[in-house]
N, C-alpha and C positions, 0 to 999 in steps of 0.2 A: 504493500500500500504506500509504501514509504518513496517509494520508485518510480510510482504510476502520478503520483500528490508533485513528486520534481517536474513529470512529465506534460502537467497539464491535466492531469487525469483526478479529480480531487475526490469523484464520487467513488465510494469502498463497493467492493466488489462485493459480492451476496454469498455467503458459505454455503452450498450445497452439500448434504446427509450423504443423497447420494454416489456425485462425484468424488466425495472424501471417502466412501467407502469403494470405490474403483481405483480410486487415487492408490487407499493401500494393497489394496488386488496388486496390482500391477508393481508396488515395492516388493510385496513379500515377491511375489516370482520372478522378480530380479535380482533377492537374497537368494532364493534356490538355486536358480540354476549358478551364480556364481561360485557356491558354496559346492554346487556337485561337480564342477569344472574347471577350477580355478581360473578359471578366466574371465576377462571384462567384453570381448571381443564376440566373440563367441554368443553371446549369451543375450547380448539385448533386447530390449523388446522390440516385435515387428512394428510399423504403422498398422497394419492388417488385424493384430492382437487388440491393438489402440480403438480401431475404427470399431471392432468387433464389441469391445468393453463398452462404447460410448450407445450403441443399438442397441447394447439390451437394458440400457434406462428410459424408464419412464420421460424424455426429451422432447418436446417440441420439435415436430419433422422441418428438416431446413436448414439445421442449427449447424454453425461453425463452431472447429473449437483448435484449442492450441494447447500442445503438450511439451511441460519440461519437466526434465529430469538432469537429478544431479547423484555423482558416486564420489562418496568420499572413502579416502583410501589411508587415513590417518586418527581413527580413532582417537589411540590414546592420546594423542596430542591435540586433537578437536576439544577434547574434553580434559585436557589440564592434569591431565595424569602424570605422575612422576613413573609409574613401572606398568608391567601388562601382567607381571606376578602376583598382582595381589595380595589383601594383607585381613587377618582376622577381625580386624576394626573398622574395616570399610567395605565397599562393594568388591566384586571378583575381580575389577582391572585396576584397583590399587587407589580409590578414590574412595572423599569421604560422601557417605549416602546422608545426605541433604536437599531440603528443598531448595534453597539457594542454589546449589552445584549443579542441579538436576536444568533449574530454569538460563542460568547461564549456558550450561553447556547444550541445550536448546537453543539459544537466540546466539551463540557461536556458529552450529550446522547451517542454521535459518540465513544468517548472513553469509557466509560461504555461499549457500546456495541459490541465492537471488543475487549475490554478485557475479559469480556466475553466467547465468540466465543473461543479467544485464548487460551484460560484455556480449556474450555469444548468440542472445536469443532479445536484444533490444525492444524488435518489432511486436514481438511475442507479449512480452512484460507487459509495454504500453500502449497494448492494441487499446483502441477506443470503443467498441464494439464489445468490450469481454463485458458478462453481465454478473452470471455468476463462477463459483469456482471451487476447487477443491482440491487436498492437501494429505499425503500419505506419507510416511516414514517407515522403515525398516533396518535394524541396526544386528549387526551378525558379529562378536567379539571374537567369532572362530575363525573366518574370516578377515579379521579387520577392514570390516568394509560399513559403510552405511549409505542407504536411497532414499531420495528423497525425491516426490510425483507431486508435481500439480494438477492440473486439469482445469484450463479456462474454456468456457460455452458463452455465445453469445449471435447473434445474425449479422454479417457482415455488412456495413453500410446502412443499419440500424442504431445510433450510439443508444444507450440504455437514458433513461430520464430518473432526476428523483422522485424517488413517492413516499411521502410521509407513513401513508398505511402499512406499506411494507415494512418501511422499521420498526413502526409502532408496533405489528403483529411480531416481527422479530423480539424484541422487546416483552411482548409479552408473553412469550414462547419461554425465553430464557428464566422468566419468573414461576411460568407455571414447574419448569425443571425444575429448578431446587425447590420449590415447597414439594413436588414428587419426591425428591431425593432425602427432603429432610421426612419428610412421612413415612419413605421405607426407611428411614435407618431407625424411629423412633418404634415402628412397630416391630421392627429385630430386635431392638432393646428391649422391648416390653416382653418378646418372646420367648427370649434367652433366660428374661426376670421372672417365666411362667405364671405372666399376670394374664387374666385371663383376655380372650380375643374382642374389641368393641364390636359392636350390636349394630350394623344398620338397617336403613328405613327410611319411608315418605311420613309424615307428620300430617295427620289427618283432621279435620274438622267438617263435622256435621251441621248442615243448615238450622239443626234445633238448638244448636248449642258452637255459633262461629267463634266464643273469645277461648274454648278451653280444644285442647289434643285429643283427640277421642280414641279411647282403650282400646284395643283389638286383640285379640288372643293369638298369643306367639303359638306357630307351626315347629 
């Protein structure tokens, strides 16, 4: 976004579910077959794999779209690792396991990888046209290797417009999540507590009697 915002481009691109889940499709089996082949060459993904992966979503017939991908071939050193032997106090490549470390060495890959792109794939980056978009990772320590897929969709010669509604509905998409999320973790808690399971139902009121909840007998 950071990219597209230099380029003119200020309107943020729309995260799609399910290009982000195509997006990691397409990492994870470029961690396999690297991993069964040791090779970069070899192994990458067709167009034809690409074209095939973008058919079978639910897409707007018509739709353009542009693919990047990046391989990084430096693990421990992406990620500020002192060794790749590892140590009893930390994770398996020799780092300490925090969320700090975790999120840095995220927005390290993140900018390798869009610099990247921006060097190699300019046109791509700052199409005007991309509407929405989406983002997979795949990291293989046996390997030393990590992928990183985007996925931008949009009609070419179409620029995309703002719409309030759509963020607003994004927005409030993100809200109904965490109270989902805060609701399952409270009734695992409550579960694990063997307190017993809450009780639902509609709240009934009878024209004889509209200010009180009228009794019904539990099934």
């Amino acid at each position: 976004m950071e990219r597209r915002s230099e380029a003119g481009r200020p309107l943020p691109l729309v995260l799609h579910e399910g290009l982000a889940a195509a997006a990691r499709s397409l990492a994870q089996t470029q961690r396999l077959r690297v991993r069964e082949t040791q090779s970069d060459r070899a192994t990458r993904i067709l167009p034809s794999e690409i074209q095939a992966m973008l058919a079978s979503l639910p897409l707007p017939p018509g739709f353009d779209a542009a693919h990047l991908h990046f391989t990084s071939t430096e693990l421990p050193s992406l990620f500020g690792l002192s060794s790749s032997t590892g140590s009893s106090s930390g994770t398996p490549m020799g780092g300490k396991n925090t969320g700090e470390d975790k999120d840095a060495s995220a927005d390290i890959i993140a900018r390798e990888a869009v610099g990247l792109w921006a060097a190699r794939q300019a046109q791509d980056v700052t199409w005007p046209c991309a509407a929405i978009c989406g983002v997979g990772a795949a990291l293989d320590y046996t390997v030393n290797r990590g992928f990183v897929v985007a996925l931008l969709v949009g009609f070419e010669g179409v620029a995309p417009e703002a719409d309030q509604a759509v963020v607003k509905r994004r927005d409030e998409k993100a809200v109904f999540r965490r109270r989902m999320a805060a609701a399952t973790a409270a009734a695992d808690a409550a579960s694990s507590a063997g307190a017993a399971e809450p009780s639902y139902g509609a709240r009934i009121r009878t024209l004889g009697n509209p200010s009180q909840d009228a009794v019904i007998n539990r099934k």
